[in-house]
Residue, then its C-alpha position, 0 to 999 in steps of 0.5 A: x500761046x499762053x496757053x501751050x506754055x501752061x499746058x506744057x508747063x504741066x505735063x512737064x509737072x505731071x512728067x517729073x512726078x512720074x519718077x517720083x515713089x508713090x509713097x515715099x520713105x518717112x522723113x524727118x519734119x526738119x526736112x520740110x521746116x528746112x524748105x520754107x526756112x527761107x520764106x514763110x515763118x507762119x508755116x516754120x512755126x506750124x511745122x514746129x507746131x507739127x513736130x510735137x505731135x507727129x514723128x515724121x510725115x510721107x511725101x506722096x506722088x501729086x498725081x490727083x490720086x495722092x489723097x486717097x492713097x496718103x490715107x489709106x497708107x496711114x490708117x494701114x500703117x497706124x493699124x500695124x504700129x497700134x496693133x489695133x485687135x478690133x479694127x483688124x476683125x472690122x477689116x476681116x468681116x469687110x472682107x469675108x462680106x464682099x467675099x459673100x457678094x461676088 
């Protein structure tokens, strides 16, 4: 029986992600410092900690993918914010080699 509450327990989780964007928009860091206000004041002052080097942060859908994706997601972005010349010709000769492969 503890063991059909568990298991219906996640798939109610993995149902609820479902609704959620895979990326979603950026947001303040006060938003996740108001989430713990609360409860932990280590993680209030890391997240304060946080926001003198990072302007915002993405909630991703928790899906077992959501690593790669929020890294991924990142380094693009950062690419196109930083307009870094030489890591987009690294990403063209990526391409134009697979191109050769298949």
């Amino acid at each position: 029986m503890l063991m059909y509450a568990f298991c219906s327990s996640v798939r109610g989780t993995r149902e609820s992600e479902k609704s959620k964007p895979y990326i979603g928009d950026k947001e303040s860091l006060d938003a996740l410092k108001a989430e713990y206000m609360n409860g932990s004041q280590v993680f209030v002052a890391k997240i304060s900690n946080l926001q003198q080097q990072y302007g915002g942060m993405r909630r991703t859908r928790g899906d077992g993918n959501c690593f790669f994706r929020s890294f991924i997601y990142g380094y693009l972005e950062w690419l196109l914010v930083h307009q870094q010349e030489q890591e987009c010709q690294r990403w063209d000769m990526l391409r134009s080699l697979s191109a050769a492969v298949a």
